[in-house]
PDB file of N, CA, C and O in Angstrom:
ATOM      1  N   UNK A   1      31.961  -6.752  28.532  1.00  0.00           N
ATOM      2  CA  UNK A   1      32.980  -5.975  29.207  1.00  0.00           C
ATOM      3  C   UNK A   1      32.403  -4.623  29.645  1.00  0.00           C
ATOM      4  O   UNK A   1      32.649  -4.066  30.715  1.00  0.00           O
ATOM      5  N   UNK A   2      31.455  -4.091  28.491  1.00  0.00           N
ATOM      6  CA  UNK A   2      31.147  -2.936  29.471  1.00  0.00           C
ATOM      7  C   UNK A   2      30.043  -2.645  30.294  1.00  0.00           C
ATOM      8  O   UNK A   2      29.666  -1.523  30.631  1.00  0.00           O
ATOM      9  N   UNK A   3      29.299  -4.292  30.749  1.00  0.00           N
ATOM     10  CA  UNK A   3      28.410  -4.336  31.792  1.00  0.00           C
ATOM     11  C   UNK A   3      29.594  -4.450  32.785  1.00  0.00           C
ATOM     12  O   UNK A   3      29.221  -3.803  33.764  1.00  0.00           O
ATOM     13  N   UNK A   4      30.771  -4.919  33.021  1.00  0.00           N
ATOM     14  CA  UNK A   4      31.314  -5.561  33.565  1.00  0.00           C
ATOM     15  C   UNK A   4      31.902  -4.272  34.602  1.00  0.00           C
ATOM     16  O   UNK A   4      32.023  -4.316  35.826  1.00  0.00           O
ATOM     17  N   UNK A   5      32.185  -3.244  33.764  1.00  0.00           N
ATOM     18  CA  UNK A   5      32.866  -2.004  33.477  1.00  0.00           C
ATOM     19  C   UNK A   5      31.532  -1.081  34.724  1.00  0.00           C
ATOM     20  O   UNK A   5      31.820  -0.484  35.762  1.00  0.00           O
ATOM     21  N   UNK A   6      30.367  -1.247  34.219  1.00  0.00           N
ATOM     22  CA  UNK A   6      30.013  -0.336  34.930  1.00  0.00           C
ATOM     23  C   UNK A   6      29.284  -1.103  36.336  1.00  0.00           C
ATOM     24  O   UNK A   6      28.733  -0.403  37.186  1.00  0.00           O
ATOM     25  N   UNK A   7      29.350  -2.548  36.461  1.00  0.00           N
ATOM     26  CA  UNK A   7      29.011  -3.062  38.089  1.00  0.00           C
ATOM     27  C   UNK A   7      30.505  -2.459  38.619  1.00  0.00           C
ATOM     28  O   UNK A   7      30.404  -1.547  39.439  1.00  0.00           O
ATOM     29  N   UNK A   8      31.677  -2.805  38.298  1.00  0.00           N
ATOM     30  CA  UNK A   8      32.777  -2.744  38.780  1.00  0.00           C
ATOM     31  C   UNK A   8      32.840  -1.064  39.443  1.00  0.00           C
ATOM     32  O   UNK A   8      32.975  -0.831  40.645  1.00  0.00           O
ATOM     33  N   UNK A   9      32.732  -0.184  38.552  1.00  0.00           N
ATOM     34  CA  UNK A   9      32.539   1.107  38.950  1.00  0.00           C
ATOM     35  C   UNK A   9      31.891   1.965  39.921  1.00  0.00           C
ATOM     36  O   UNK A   9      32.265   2.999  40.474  1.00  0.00           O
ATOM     37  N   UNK A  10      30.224   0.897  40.035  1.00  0.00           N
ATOM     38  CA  UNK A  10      29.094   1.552  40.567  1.00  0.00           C
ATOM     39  C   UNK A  10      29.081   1.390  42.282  1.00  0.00           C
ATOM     40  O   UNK A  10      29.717   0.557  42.929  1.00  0.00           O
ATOM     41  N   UNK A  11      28.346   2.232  42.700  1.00  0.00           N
ATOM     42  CA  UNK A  11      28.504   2.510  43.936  1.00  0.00           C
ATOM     43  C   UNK A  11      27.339   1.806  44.481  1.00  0.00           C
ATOM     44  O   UNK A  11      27.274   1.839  45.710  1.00  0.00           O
ATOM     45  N   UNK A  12      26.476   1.227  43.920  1.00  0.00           N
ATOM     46  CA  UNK A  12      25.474  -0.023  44.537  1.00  0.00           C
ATOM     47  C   UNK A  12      25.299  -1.093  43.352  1.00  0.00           C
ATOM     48  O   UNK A  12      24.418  -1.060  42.493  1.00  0.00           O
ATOM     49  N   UNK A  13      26.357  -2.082  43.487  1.00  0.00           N
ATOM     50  CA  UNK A  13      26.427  -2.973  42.695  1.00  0.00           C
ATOM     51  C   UNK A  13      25.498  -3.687  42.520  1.00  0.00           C
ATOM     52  O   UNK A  13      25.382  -4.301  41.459  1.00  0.00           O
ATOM     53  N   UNK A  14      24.567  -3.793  43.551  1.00  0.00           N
ATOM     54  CA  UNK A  14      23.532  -5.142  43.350  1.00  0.00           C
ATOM     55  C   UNK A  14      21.935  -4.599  42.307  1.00  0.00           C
ATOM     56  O   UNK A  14      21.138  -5.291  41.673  1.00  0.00           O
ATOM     57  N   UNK A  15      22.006  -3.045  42.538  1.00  0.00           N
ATOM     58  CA  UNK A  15      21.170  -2.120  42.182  1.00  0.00           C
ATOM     59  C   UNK A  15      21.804  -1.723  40.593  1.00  0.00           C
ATOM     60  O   UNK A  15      21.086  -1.724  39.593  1.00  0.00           O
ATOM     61  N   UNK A  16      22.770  -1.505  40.578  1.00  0.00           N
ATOM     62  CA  UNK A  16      23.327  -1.543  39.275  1.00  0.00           C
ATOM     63  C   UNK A  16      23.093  -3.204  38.154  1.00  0.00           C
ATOM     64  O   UNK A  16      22.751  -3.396  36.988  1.00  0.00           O
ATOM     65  N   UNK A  17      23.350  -3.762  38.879  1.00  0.00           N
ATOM     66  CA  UNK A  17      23.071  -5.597  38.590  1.00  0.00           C
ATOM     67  C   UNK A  17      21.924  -5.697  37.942  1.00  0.00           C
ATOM     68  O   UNK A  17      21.932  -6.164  36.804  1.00  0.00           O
ATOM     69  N   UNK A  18      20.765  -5.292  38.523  1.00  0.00           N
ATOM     70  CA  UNK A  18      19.352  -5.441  38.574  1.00  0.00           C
ATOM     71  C   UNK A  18      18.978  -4.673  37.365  1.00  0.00           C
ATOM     72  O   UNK A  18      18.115  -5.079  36.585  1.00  0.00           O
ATOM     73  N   UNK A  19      19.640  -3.539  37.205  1.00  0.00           N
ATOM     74  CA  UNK A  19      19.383  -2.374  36.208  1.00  0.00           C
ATOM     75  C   UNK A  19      19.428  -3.348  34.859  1.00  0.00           C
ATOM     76  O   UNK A  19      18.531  -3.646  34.070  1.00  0.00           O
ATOM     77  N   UNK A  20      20.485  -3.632  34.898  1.00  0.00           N
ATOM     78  CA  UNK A  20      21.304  -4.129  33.503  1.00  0.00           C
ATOM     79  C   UNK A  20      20.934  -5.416  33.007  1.00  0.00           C
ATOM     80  O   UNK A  20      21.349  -5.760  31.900  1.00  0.00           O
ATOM     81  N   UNK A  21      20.004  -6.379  33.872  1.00  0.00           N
ATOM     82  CA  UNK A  21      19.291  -7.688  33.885  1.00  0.00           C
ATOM     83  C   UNK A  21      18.169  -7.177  33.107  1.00  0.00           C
ATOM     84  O   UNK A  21      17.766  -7.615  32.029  1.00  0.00           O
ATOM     85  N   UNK A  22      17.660  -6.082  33.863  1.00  0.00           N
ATOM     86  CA  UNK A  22      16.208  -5.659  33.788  1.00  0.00           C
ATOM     87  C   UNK A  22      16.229  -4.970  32.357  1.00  0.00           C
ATOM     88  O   UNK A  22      15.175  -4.806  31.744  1.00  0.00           O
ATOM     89  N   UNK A  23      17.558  -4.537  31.796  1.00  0.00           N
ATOM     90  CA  UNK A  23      17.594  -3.740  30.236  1.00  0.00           C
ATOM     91  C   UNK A  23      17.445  -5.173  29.355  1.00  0.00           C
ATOM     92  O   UNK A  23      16.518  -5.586  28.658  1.00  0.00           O
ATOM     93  N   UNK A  24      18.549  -5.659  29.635  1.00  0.00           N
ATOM     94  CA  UNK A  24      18.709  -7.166  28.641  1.00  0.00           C
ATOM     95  C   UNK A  24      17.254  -7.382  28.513  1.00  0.00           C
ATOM     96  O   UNK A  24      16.725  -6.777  27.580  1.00  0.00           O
ATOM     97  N   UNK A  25      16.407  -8.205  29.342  1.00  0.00           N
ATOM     98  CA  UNK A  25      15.127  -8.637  29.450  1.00  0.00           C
ATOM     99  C   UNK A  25      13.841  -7.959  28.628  1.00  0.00           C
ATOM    100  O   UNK A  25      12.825  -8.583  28.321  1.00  0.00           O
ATOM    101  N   UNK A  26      14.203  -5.966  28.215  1.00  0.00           N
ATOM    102  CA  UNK A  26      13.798  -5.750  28.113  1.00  0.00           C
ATOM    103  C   UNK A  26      12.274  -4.894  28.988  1.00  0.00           C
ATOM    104  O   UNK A  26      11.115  -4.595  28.700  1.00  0.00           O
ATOM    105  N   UNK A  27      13.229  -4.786  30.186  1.00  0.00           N
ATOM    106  CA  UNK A  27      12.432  -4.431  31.171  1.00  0.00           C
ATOM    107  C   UNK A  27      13.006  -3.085  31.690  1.00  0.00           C
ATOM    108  O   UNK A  27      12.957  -2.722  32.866  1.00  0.00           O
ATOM    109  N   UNK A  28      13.393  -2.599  30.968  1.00  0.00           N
ATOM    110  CA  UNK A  28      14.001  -0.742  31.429  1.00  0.00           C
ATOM    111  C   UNK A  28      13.042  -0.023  32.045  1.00  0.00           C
ATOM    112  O   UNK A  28      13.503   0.630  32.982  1.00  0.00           O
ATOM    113  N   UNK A  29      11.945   0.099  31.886  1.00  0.00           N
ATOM    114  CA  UNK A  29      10.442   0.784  32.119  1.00  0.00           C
ATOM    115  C   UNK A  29      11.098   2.111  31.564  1.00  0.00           C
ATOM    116  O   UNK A  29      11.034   2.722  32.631  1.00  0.00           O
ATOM    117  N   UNK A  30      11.511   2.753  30.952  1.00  0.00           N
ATOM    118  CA  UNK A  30      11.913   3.986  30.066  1.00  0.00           C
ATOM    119  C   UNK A  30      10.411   3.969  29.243  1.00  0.00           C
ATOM    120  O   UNK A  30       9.856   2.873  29.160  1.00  0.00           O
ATOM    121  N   UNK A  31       9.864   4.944  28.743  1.00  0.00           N
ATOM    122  CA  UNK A  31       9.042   5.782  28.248  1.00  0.00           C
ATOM    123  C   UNK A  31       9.752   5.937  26.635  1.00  0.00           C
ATOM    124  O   UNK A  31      10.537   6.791  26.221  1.00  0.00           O
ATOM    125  N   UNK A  32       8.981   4.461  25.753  1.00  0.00           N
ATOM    126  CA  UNK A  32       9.413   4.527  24.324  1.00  0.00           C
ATOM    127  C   UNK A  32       8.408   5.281  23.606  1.00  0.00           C
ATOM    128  O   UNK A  32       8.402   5.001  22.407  1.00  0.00           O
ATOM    129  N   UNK A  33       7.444   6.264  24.002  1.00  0.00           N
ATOM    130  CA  UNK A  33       6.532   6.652  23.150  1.00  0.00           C
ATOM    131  C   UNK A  33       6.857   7.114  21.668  1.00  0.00           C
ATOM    132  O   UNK A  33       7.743   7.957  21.527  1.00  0.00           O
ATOM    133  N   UNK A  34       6.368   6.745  20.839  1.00  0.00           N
ATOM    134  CA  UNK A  34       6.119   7.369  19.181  1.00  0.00           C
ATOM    135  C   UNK A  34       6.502   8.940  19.618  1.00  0.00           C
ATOM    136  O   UNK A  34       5.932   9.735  20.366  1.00  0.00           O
ATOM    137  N   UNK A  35       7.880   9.040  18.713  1.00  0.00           N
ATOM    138  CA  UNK A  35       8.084  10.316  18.698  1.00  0.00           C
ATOM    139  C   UNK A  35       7.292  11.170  17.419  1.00  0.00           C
ATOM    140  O   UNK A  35       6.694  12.232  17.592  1.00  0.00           O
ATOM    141  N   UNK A  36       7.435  10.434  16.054  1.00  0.00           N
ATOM    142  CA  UNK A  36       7.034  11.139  14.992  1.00  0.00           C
ATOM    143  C   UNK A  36       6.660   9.745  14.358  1.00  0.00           C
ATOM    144  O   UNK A  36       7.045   8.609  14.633  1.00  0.00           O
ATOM    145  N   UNK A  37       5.492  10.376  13.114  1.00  0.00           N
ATOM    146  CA  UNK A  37       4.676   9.440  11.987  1.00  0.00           C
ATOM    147  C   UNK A  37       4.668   9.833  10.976  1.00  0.00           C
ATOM    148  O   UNK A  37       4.952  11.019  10.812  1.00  0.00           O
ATOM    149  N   UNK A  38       4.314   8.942   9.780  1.00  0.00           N
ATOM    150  CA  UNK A  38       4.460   9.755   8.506  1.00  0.00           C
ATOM    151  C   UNK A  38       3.030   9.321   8.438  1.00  0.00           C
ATOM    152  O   UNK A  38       2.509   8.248   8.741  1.00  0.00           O
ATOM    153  N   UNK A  39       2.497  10.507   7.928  1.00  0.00           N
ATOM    154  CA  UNK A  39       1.082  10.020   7.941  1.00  0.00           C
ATOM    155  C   UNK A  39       0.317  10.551   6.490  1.00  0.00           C
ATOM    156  O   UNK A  39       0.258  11.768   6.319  1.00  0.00           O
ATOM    157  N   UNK A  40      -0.085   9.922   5.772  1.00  0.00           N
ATOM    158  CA  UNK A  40      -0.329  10.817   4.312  1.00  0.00           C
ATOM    159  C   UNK A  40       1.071  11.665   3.543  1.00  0.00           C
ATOM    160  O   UNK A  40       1.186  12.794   3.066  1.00  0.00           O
ATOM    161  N   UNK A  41       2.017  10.510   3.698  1.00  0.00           N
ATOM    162  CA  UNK A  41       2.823  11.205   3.087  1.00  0.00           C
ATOM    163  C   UNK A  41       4.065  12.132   4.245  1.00  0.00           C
ATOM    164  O   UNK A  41       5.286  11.986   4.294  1.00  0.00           O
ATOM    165  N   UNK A  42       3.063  13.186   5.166  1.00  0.00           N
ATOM    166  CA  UNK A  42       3.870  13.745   5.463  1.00  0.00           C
ATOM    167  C   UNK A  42       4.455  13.570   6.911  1.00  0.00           C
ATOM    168  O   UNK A  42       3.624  12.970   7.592  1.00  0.00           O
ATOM    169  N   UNK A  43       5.553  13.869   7.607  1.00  0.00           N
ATOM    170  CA  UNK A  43       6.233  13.677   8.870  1.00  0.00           C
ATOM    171  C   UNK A  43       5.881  14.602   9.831  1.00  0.00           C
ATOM    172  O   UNK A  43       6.138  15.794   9.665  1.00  0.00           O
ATOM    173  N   UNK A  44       5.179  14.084  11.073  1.00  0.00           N
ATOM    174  CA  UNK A  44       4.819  15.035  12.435  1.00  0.00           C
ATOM    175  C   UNK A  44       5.341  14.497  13.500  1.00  0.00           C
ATOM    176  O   UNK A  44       5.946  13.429  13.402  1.00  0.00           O
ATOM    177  N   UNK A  45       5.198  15.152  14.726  1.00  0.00           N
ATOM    178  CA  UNK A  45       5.860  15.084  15.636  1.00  0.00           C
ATOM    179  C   UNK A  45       4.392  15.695  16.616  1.00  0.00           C
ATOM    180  O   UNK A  45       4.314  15.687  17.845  1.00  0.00           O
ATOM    181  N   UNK A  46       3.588  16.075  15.871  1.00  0.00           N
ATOM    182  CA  UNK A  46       2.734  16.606  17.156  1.00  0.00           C
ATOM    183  C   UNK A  46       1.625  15.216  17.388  1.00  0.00           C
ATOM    184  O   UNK A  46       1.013  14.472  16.622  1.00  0.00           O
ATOM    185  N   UNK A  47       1.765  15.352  18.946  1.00  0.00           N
ATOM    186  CA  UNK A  47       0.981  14.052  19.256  1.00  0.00           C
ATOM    187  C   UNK A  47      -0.636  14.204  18.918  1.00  0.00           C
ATOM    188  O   UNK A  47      -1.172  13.233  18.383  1.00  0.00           O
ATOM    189  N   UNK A  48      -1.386  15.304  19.188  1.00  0.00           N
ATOM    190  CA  UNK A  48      -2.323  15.039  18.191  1.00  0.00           C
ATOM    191  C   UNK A  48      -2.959  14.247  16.856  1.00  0.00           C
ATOM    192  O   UNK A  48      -3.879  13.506  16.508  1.00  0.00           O
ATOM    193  N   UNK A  49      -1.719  14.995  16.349  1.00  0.00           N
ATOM    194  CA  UNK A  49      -1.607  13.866  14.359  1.00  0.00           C
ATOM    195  C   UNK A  49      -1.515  12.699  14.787  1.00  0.00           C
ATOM    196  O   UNK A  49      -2.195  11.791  14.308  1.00  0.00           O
ATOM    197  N   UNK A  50      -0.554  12.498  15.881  1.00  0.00           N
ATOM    198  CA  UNK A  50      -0.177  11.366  15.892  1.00  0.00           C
ATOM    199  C   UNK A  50      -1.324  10.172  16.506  1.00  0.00           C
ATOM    200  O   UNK A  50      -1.591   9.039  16.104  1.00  0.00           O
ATOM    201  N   UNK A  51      -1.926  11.104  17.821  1.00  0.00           N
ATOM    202  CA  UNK A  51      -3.518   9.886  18.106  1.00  0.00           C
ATOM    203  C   UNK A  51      -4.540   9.912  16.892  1.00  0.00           C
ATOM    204  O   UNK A  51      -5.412   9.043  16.862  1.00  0.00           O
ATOM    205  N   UNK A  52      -4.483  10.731  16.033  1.00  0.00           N
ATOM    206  CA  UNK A  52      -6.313  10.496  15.229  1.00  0.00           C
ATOM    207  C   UNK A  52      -5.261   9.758  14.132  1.00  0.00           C
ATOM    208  O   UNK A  52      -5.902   8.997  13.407  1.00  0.00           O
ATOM    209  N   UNK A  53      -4.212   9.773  13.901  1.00  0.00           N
ATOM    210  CA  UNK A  53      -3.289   8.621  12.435  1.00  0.00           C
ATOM    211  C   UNK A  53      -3.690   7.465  13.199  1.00  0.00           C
ATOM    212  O   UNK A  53      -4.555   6.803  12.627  1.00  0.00           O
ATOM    213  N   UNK A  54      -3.249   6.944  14.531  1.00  0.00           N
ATOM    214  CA  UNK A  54      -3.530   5.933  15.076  1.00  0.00           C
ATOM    215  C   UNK A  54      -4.837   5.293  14.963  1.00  0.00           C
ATOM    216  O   UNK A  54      -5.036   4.174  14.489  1.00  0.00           O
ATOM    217  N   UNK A  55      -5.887   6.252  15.531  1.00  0.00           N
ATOM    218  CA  UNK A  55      -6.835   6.180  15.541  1.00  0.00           C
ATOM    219  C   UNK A  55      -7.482   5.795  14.129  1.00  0.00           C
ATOM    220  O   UNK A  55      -7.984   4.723  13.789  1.00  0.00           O
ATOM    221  N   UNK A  56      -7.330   6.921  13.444  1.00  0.00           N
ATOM    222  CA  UNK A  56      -7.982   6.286  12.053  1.00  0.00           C
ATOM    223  C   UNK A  56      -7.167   4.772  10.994  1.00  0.00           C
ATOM    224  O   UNK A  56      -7.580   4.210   9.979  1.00  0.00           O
ATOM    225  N   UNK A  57      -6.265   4.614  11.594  1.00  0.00           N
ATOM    226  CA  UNK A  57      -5.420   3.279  11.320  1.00  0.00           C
ATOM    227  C   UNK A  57      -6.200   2.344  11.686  1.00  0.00           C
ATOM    228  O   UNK A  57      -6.487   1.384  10.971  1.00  0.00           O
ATOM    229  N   UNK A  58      -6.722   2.581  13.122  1.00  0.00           N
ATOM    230  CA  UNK A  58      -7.036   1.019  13.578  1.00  0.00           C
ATOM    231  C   UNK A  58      -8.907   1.382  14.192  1.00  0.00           C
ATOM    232  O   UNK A  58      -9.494   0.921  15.171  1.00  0.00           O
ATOM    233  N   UNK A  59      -9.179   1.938  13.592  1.00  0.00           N
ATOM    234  CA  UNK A  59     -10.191   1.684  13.446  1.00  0.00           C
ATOM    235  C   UNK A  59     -11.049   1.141  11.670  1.00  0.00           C
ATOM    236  O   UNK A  59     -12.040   0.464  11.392  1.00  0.00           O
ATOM    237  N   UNK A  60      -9.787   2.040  10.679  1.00  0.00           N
ATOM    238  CA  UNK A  60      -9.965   1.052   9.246  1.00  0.00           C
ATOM    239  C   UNK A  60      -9.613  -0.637   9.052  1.00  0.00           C
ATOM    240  O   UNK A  60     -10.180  -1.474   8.349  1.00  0.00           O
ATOM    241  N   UNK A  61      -8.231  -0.787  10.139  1.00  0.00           N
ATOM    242  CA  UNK A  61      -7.699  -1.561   9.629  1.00  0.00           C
ATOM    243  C   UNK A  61      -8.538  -3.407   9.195  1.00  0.00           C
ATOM    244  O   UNK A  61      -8.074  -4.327   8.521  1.00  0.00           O
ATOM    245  N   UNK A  62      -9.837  -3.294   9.921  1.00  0.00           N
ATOM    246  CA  UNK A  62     -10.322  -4.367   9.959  1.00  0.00           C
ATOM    247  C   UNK A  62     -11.483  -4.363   8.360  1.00  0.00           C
ATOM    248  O   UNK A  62     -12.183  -5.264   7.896  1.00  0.00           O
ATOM    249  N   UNK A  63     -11.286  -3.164   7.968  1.00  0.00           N
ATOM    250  CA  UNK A  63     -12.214  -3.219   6.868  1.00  0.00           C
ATOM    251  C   UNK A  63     -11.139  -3.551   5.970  1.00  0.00           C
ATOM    252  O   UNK A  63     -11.442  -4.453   5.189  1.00  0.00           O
ATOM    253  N   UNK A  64     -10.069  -3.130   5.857  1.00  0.00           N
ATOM    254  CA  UNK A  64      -8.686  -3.123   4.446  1.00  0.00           C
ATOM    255  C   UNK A  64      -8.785  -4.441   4.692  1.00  0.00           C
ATOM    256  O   UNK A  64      -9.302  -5.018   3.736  1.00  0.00           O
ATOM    257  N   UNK A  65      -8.345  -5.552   6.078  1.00  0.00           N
ATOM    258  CA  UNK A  65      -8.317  -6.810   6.005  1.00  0.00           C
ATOM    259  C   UNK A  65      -9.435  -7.316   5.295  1.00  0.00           C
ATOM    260  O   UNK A  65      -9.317  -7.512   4.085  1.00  0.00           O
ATOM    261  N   UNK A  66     -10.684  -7.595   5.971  1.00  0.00           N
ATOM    262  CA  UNK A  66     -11.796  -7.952   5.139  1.00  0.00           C
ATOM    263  C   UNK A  66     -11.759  -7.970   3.952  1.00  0.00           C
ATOM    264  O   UNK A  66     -12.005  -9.047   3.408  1.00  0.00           O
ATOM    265  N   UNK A  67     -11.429  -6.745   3.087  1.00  0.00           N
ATOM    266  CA  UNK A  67     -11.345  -6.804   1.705  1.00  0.00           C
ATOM    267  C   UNK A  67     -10.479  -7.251   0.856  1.00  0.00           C
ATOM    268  O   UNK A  67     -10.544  -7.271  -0.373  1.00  0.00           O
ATOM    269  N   UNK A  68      -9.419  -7.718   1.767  1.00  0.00           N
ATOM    270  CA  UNK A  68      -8.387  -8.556   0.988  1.00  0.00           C
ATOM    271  C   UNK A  68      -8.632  -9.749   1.396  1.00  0.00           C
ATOM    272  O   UNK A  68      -7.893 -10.511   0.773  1.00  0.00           O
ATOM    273  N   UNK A  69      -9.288 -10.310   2.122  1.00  0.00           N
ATOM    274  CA  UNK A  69      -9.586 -11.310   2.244  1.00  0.00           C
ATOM    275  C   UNK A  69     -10.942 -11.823   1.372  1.00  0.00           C
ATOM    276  O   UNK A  69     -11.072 -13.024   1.133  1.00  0.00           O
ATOM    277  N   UNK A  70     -11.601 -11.176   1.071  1.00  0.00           N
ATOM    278  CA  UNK A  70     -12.128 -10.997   0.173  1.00  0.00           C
ATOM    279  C   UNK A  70     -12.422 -11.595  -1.408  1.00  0.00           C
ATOM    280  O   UNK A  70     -13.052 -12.443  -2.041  1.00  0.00           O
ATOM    281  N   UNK A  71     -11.189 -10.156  -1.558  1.00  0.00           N
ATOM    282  CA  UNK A  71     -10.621 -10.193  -2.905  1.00  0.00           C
ATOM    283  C   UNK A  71      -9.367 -11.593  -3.220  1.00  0.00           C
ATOM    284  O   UNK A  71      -8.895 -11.778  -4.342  1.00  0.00           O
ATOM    285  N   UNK A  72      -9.108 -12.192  -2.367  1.00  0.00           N
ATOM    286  CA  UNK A  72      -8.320 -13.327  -1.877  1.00  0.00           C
ATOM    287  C   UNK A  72      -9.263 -14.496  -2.392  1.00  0.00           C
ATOM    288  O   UNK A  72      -9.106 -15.440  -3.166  1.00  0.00           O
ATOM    289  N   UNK A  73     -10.070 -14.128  -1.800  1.00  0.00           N
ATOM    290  CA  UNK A  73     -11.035 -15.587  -1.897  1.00  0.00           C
ATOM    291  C   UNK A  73     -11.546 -15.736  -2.999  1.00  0.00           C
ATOM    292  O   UNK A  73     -11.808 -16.876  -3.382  1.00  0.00           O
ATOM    293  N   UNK A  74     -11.836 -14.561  -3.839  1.00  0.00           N
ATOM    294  CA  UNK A  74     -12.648 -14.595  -5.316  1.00  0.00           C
ATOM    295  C   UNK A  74     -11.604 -15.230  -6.016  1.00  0.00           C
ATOM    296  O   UNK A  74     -11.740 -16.099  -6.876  1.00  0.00           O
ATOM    297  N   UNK A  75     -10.186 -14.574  -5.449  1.00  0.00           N
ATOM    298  CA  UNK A  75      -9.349 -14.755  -6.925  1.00  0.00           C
ATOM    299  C   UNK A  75      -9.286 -15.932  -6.944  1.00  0.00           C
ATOM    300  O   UNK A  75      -9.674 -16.404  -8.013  1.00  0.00           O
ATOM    301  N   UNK A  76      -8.689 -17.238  -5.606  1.00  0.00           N
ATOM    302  CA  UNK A  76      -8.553 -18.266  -5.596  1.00  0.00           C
ATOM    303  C   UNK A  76     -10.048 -19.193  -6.250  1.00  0.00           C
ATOM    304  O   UNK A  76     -10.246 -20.206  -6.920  1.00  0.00           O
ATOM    305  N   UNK A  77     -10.663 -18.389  -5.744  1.00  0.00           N
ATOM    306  CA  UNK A  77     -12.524 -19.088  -6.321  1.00  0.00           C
ATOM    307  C   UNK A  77     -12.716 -19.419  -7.694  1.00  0.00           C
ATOM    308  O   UNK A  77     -13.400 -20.303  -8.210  1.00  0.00           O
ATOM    309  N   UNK A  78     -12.099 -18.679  -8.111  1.00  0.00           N
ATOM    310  CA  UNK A  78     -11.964 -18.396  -9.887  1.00  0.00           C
ATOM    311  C   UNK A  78     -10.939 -19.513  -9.990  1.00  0.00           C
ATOM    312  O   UNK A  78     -11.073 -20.727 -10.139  1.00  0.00           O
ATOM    313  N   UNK A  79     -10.011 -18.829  -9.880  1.00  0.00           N
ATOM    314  CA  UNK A  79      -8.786 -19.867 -10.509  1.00  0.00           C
ATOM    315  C   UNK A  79      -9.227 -21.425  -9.967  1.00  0.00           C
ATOM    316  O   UNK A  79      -8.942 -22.154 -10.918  1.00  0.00           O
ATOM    317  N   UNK A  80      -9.612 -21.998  -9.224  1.00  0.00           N
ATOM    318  CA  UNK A  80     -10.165 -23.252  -9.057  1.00  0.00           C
ATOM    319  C   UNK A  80     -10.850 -23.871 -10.122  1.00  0.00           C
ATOM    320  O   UNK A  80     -10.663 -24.885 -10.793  1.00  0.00           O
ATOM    321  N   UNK A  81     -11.888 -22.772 -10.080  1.00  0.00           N
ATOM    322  CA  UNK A  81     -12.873 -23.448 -11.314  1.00  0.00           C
ATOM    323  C   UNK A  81     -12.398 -23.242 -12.302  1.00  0.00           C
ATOM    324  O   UNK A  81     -12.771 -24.119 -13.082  1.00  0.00           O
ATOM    325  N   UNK A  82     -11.451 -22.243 -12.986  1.00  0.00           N
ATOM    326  CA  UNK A  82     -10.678 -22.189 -14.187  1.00  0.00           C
ATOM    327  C   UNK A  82     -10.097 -23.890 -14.011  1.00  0.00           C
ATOM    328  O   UNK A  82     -10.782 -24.808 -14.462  1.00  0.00           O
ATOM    329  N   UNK A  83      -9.176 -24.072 -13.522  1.00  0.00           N
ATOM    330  CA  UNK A  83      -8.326 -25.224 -13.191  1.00  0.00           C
ATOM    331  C   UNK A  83      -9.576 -26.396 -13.599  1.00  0.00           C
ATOM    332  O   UNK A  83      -9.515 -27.181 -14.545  1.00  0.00           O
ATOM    333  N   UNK A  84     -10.542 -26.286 -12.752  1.00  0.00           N
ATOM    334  CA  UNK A  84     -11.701 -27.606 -12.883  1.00  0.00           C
ATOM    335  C   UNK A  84     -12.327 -27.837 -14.460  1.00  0.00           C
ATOM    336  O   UNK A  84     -12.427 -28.987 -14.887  1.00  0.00           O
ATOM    337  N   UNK A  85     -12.737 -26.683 -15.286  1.00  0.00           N
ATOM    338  CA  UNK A  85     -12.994 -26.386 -16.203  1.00  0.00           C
ATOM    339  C   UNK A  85     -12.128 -26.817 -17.163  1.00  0.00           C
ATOM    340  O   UNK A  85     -12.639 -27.658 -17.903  1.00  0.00           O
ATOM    341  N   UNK A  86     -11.177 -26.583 -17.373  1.00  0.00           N
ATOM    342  CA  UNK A  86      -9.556 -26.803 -18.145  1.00  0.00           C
ATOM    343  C   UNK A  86      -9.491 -28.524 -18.218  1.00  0.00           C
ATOM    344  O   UNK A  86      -9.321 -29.014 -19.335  1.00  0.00           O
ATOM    345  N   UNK A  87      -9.602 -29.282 -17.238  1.00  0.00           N
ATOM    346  CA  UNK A  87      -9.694 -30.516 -17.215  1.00  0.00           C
ATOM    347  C   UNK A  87     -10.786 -31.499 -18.024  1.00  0.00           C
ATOM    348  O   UNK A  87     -10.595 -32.567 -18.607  1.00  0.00           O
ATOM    349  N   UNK A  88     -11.968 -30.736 -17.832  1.00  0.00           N
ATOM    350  CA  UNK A  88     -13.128 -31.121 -18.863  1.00  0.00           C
ATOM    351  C   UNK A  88     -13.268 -31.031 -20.514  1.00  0.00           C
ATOM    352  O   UNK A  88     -14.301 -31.407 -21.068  1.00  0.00           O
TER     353      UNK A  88
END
């Protein structure tokens, strides 16, 4: 009703139409940038903090994976042969 509400209202309906297709879809083109991060705890807003948090996020993030993958694999490694062992 209140898409309905504002084609009915608008003074270029087909342009209004398009708007409201294009929101649903997810296609607004509006400017969602990261307003603020918590980064170590604490909350900023200055985009600075906010590129080197990014930055140092994803340039670690492939080592934190690795190491849980890792530490993943030992644990299961173990417990296997515990399991294999136990049977004997």
């Amino acid at each position: 009703m209140e898409y309905d509400g504002r084609i009915f209202n608008s003074n270029d309906v087909m342009r209004t139409s398009w708007k409201l297709i294009n929101k649903e879809l997810g296609k607004d083109h509006k400017n969602h940038g990261i307003q603020s991060v918590i980064d170590d705890g604490q909350c900023t807003a200055n985009q600075q903090i906010i590129a080197i948090a990014f930055n140092k996020h994803f340039t670690t993030v492939c080592d934190v994976i690795n190491k849980n993958i890792n530490a993943n694999y030992c644990l299961a490694k173990t417990s296997v042969n515990r399991i294999s062992f136990s049977f004997l």
